[in-house]
C-alpha positions in Angstrom: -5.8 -57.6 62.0 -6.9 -54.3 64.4 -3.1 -53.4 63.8 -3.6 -53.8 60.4 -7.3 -52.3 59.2 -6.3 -48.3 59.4 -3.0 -48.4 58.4 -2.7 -50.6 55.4 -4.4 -50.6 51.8 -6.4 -53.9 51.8 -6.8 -56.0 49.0 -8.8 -59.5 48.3 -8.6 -61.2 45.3 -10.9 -64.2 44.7 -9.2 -66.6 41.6 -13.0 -67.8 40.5 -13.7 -71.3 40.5 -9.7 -72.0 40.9 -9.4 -75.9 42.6 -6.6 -76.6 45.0 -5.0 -79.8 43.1 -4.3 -77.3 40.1 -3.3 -74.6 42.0 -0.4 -76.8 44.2 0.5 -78.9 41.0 1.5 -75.3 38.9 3.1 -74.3 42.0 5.2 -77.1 42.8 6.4 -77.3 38.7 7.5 -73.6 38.6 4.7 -72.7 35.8 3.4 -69.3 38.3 6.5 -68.1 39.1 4.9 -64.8 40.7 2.0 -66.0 42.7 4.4 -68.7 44.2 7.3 -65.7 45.4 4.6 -64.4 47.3 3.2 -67.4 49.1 4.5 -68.7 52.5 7.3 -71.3 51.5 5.9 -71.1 47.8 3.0 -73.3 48.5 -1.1 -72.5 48.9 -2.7 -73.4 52.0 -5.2 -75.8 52.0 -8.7 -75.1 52.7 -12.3 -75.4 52.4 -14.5 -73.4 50.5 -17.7 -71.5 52.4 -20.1 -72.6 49.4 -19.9 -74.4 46.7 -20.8 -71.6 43.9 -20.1 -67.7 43.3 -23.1 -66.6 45.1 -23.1 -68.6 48.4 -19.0 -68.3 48.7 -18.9 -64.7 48.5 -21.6 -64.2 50.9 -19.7 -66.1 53.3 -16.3 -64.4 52.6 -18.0 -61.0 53.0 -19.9 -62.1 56.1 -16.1 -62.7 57.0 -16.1 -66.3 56.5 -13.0 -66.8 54.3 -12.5 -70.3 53.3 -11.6 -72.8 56.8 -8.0 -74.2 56.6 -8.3 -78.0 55.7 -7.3 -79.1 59.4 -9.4 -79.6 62.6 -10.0 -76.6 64.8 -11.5 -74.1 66.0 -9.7 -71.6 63.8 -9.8 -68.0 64.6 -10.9 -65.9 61.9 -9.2 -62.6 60.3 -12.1 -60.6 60.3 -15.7 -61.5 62.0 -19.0 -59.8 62.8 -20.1 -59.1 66.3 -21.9 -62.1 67.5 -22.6 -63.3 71.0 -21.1 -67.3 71.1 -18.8 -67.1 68.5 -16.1 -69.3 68.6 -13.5 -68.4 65.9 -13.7 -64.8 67.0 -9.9 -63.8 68.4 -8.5 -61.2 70.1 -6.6 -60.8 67.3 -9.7 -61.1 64.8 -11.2 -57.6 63.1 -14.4 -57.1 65.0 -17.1 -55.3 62.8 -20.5 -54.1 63.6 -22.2 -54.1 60.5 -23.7 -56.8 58.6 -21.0 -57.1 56.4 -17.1 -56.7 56.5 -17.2 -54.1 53.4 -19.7 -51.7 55.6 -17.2 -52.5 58.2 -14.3 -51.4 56.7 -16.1 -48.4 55.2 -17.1 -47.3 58.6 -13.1 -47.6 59.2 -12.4 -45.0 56.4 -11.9 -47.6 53.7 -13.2 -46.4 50.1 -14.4 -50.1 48.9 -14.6 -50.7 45.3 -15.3 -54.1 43.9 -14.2 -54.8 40.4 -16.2 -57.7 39.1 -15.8 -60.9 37.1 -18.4 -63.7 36.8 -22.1 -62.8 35.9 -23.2 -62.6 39.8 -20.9 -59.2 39.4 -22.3 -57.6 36.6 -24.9 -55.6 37.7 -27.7 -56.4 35.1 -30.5 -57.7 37.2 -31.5 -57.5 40.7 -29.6 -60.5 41.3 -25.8 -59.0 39.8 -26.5 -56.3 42.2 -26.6 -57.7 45.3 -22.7 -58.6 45.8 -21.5 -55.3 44.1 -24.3 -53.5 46.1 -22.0 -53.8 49.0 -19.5 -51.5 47.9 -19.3 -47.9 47.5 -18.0 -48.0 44.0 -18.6 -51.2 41.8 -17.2 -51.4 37.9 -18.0 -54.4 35.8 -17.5 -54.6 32.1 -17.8 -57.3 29.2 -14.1 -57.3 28.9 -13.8 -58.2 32.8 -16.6 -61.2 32.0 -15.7 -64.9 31.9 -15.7 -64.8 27.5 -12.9 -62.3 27.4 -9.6 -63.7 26.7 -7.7 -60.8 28.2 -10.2 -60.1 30.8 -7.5 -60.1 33.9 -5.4 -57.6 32.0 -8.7 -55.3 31.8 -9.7 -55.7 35.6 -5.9 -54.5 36.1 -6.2 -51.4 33.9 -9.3 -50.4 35.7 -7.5 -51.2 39.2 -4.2 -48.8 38.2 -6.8 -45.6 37.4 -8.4 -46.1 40.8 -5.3 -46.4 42.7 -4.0 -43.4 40.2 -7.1 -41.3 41.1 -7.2 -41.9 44.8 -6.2 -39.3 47.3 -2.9 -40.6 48.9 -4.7 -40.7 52.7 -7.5 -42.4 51.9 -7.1 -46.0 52.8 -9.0 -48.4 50.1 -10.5 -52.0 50.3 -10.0 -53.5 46.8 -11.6 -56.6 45.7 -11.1 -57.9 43.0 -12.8 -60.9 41.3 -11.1 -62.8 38.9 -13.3 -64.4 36.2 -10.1 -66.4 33.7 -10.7 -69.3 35.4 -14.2 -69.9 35.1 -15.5 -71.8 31.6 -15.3 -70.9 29.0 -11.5 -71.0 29.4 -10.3 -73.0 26.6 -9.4 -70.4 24.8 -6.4 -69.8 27.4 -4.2 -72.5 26.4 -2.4 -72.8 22.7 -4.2 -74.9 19.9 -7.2 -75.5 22.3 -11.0 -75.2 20.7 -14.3 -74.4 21.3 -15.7 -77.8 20.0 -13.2 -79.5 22.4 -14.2 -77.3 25.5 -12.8 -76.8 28.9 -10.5 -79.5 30.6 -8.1 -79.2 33.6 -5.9 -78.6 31.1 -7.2 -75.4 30.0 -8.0 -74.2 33.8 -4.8 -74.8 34.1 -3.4 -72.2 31.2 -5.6 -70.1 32.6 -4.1 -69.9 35.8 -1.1 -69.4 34.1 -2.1 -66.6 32.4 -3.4 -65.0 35.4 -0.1 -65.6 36.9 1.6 -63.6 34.1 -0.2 -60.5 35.0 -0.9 -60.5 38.5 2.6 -58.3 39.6 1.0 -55.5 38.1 -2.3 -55.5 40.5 0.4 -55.9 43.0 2.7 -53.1 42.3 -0.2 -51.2 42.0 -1.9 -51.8 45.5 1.3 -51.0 46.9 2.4 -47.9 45.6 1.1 -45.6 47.7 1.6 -47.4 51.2 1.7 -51.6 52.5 -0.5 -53.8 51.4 -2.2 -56.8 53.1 -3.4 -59.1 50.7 -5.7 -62.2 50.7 -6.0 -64.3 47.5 -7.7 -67.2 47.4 -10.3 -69.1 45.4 -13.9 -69.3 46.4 -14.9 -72.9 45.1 -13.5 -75.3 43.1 -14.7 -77.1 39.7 -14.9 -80.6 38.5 -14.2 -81.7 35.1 -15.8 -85.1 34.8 -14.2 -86.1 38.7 -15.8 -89.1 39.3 -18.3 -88.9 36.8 -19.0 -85.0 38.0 -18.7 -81.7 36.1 -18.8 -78.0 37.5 -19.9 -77.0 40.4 -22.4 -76.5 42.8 -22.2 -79.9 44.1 -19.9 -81.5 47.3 -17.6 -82.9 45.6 -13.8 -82.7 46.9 -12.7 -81.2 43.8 -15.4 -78.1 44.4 -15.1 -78.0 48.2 -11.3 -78.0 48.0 -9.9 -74.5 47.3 -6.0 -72.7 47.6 -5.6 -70.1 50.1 -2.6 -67.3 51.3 -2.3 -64.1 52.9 1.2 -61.9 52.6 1.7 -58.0 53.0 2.9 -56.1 49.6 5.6 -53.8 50.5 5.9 -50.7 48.9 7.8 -50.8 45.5 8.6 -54.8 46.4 6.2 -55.7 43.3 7.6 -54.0 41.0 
């Protein structure tokens, strides 16, 4: 990564509330054709979440704890604060000395701009600050929100102006958080309803319909230079597992999360 941060755009995309069983099964059946060409060997990594909700994952991953690969370790971290005993820090690892890995990477020329999803992104109280207080631009909308059908496809128009407006040099940090998976998200798959509600089944259409859009935030992160991106989910959900539903609770279906990281060439996603 200290090869990397300075010389390529950055971009890390967090699929909301996205569990790992769903995310391997559409993968493995052909159904997101374009997440899948970009993963290692077509298949997410396995690993374990940070937290078990929006809040507590993101702190983490911003803290520079992105979710821990699903095996025993120690495993050394891409990015990590400056702290005395740390054992997943790497010679390789991006060493920051800021609270935070967005401060980090704005003290190492980055513009970061978060473009928000879920409700802990919208900027409406104290607490929908916090997260997209980090970053030196934020934009959150209703149509990015978890009740817009096409709320990917907005995130992505907003992401193409801010690449478009961007001075060449400047490097940028994008994060993007992705709110089609989260309920409500029956409205995502064909001859679904409200009265019936969410189901697996529905989280699943909605990753497909993520997967039918997500070239263009590629292309679009790398058209001015290479792109190092990270996508991965932050927790998972349950949809009556075991007698559970949503999240915020340790159950393997929330703690259990797909992961990859890939460079973006320039003009490759196009």
């Amino acid at each position: 990564m200290n090869d990397i941060v300075g010389r390529d755009d950055l971009l890390l995309v967090t699929l909301d509330t996205l569990r790992f069983d769903v995310a391997e099964e559409l993968a493995a059946a052909g159904r997101t054709p374009r997440l899948s060409r970009r993963l290692p060997d077509g298949r997410w990594e396995k690993r374990h979440a940070p937290g078990s909700f929006t809040y507590a994952s993101h702190q983490a991953i911003f803290a520079g704890f992105l979710p821990t690969p699903a095996s025993r370790g120690p495993h050394p971290r891409l990015f990590a604060a400056r702290f005395e005993g740390s054992e997943t820090t790497a010679d390789r690892t991006f060493v920051f000395d800021t609270p935070d890995l967005v401060s980090g990477l704005a003290d190492a020329g980055y513009r970061t701009v978060c473009l928000g999803g879920v409700g802990f992104f919208n900027q409406r109280a104290a607490l929908g600050s916090v997260l997209p207080g980090m970053f030196q631009e934020s934009h959150w909308e209703e149509e990015f929100g978890v009740t817009s059908p096409a709320s990917f496809e907005a995130q992505i128009d907003r992401a193409e102006r801010i690449v478009a407006e961007l001075p060449r040099e400047q490097r940028l940090f994008l994060f993007v958080n992705v709110s089609a998976l989260h309920q409500p998200n029956w409205f995502h798959l064909p001859g679904a309803t409200r009265e019936a509600g969410d189901s697996r089944a529905t989280h699943a259409a909605a990753l497909e319909y993520v997967d039918r859009h997500i070239d263009r935030l590629f292309a679009a992160m790398s058209s001015r230079r290479r792109c190092f991106a990270i996508v991965c989910s932050d927790h998972g959900t349950a949809y009556g597992d075991d007698g559970w539903t949503g999240h915020r609770l340790g159950h393997e279906a929330v703690w259990t999360v797909p992961y990859a990281h890939f460079f973006l060439e320039p003009g490759a996603a196009k």
